[in-house]
N, C-alpha and C positions, 0 to 999 in steps of 0.2 A: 640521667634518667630520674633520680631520688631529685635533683633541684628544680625538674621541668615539672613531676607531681606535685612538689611545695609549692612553688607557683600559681598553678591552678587551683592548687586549696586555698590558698590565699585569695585569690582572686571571686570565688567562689564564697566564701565566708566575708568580702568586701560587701559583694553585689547583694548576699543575705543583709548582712547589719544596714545597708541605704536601704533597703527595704521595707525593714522592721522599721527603723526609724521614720520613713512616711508614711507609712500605716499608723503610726503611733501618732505622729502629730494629725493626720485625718482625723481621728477618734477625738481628738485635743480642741480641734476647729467645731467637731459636732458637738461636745460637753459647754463646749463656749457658749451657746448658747439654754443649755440644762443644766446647770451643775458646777460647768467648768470656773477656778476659781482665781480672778485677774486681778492681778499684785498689784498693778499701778502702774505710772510713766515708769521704763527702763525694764521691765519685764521685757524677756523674748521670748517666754511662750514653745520655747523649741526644747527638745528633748535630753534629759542628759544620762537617758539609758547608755545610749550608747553613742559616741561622737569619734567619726572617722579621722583618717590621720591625714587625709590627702587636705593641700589647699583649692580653696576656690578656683583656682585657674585651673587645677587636676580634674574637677568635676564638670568642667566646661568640656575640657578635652574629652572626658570619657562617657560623653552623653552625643549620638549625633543631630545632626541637624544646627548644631550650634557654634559653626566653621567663621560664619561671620560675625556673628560677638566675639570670639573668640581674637579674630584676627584687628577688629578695633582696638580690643584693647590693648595688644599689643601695639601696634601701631601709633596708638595716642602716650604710649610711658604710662599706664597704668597699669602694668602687668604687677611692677613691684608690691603695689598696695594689695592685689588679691590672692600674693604669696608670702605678704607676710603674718605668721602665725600670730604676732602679738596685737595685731589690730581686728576689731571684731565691725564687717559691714553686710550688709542682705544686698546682693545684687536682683532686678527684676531682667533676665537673660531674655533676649529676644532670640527666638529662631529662627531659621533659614525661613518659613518660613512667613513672618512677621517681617522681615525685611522684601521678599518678595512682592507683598501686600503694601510697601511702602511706594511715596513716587520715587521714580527711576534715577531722572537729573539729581535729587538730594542726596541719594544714597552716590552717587555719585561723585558728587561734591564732597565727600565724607574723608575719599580717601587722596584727595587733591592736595597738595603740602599748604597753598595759599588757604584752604579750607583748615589748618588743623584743630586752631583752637576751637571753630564749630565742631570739629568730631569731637576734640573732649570732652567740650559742656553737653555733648547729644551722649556721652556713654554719662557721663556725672548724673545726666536724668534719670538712670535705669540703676541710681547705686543711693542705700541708706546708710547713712554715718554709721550705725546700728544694727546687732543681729535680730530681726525680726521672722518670727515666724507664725503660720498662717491661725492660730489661737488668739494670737495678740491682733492681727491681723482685721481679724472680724470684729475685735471688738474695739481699737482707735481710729482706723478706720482711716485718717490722714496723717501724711506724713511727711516730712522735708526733705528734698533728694538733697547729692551732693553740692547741686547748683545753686541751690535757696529755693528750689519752685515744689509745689505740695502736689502730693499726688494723695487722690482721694479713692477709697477702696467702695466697691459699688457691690454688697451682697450680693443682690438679685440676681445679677449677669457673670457674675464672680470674675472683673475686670477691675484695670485701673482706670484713670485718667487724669490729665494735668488738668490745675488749674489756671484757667489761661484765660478766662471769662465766658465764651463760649465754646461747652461744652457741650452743644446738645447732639451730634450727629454719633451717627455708630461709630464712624472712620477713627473715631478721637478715644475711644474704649479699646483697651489693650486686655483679653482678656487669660488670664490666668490657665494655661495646657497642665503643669505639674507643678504642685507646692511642695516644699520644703523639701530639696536636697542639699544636704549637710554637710557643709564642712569641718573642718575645725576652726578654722577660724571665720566662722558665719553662716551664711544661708543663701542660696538658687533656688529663684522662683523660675520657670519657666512660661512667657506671656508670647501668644501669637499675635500681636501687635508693637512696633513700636511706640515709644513713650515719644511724641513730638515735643522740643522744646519750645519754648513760647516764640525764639529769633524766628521759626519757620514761617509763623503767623506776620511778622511787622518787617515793613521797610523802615529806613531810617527814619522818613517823615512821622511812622508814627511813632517812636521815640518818643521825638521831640517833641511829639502833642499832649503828652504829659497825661496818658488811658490812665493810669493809675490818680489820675485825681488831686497829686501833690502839688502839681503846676512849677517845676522849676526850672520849667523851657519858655515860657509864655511867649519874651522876649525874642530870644531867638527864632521861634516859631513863625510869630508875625515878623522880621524881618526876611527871612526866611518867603516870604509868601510877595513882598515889597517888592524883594529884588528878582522873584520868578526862579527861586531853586526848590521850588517846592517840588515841580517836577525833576529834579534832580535827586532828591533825596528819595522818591517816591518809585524810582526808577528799579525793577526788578534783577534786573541785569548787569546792573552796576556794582563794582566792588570801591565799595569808597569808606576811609576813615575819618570821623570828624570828629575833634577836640571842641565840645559843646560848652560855650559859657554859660553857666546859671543866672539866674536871674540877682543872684548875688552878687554875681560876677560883674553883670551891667552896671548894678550900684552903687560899685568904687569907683565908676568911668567919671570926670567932669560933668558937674551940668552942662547941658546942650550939646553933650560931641554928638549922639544920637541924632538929633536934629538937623 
């Protein structure tokens, strides 16, 4: 009887301090732009009234709607990272349903074993090396996920989005349901959209067409196009891995083997 009452006081005085706590940083996001007073890169902007004891993966479980983030991350081996206390990262948690709202076949493919390393890099989209919260949020605005790819924070609509180049359609804004639930060791934003990584965008042909402008495909590319694997590469439905030579690569080859 006396351990089932402490229980519920506990529990009870949990659900109070997450409370206080996003209340407290709300006010933090609205001073952010009156008053509020931003340190500089490596500020997180998140509250140190008071900071709960559970870890991030604790906060996922005890929130619903959030069964399928939840079970990614498990599933990809990233459970370890969001239970452990000494590493500090902001996950952006997608909910049920933000996955609903995704297409079907992808989410599908997510949990396929030949798909996994695509699930990792799809949950590394939705996670900052960094505890960030929504004070600092408003005010840098982009940020590097765990994958390398920026996610840019958009006031007006209070969403994310990857930068992936084009970015203009609604579909591609993930917007922000609940800020700052706290952990101890970081921060759950909660967004009803997923974060798409940029692979969902390119078949392999565009790869090797070198969109970012550095050109270290060229070579390949136009062979590629010679020998008619263009449609190969370009092929949606195809699961194919290619060991891509650089164009550095070509220019240890002899003169003329090309030819």
């Amino acid at each position: 009887m006396y351990f089932g009452t402490v229980f519920a006081i506990q529990a009870c005085l949990s659900e109070a301090v997450s409370q206080i706590v996003r209340e407290d940083e709300r006010a933090l996001i609205g001073r952010s732009r009156t008053g509020f007073q931003y340190r500089g890169p490596g500020y997180t902007g998140c509250s140190r009234r008071f900071r709960p004891r559970h870890n991030i993966l604790e906060v996922l479980s005890r929130h619903d709607g959030l069964f399928r983030t939840l079970q990614l991350i498990q599933d990809v081996g990233l459970a370890p990272l969001f239970e452990n206390m000494e590493v500090e990262t902001t996950l952006f948690a997608p909910t049920d349903l933000a996955f609903d709202r995704m297409d079907s076949n992808l989410e599908a493919r997510l949990y396929q074993p030949q798909y996994s390393s695509h699930a990792k890099d799809f949950v590394e989209e939705h996670v900052l090396n960094r505890e960030v919260c929504s004070a600092v949020i408003a005010v840098e605005k982009k940020f590097q996920t765990m994958n390398g790819n920026i996610l840019t924070y958009d006031a007006e609509s209070s969403s994310f989005v990857v930068d992936i180049g084009n970015t203009d359609t609604d579909e591609e804004h993930a917007p922000v349901s609940d800020f700052n639930n706290l952990a101890q060791n970081g921060a759950v934003h909660f967004i009803d959209r997923v974060l798409v990584p940029k692979w969902v965008q390119q078949e392999l042909f565009d790869v090797i067409s070198d969109q970012d402008g550095i050109h270290r495909y060229s070579i390949l590319k136009e062979l590629a196009v010679i020998t008619q694997m263009e449609n190969t590469f370009s092929n949606p439905s195809g699961r194919l891995t290619v060991f891509a030579p650089t164009d550095d690569a070509f220019s240890t080859m002899e003169s003329g083997a090309l030819s």
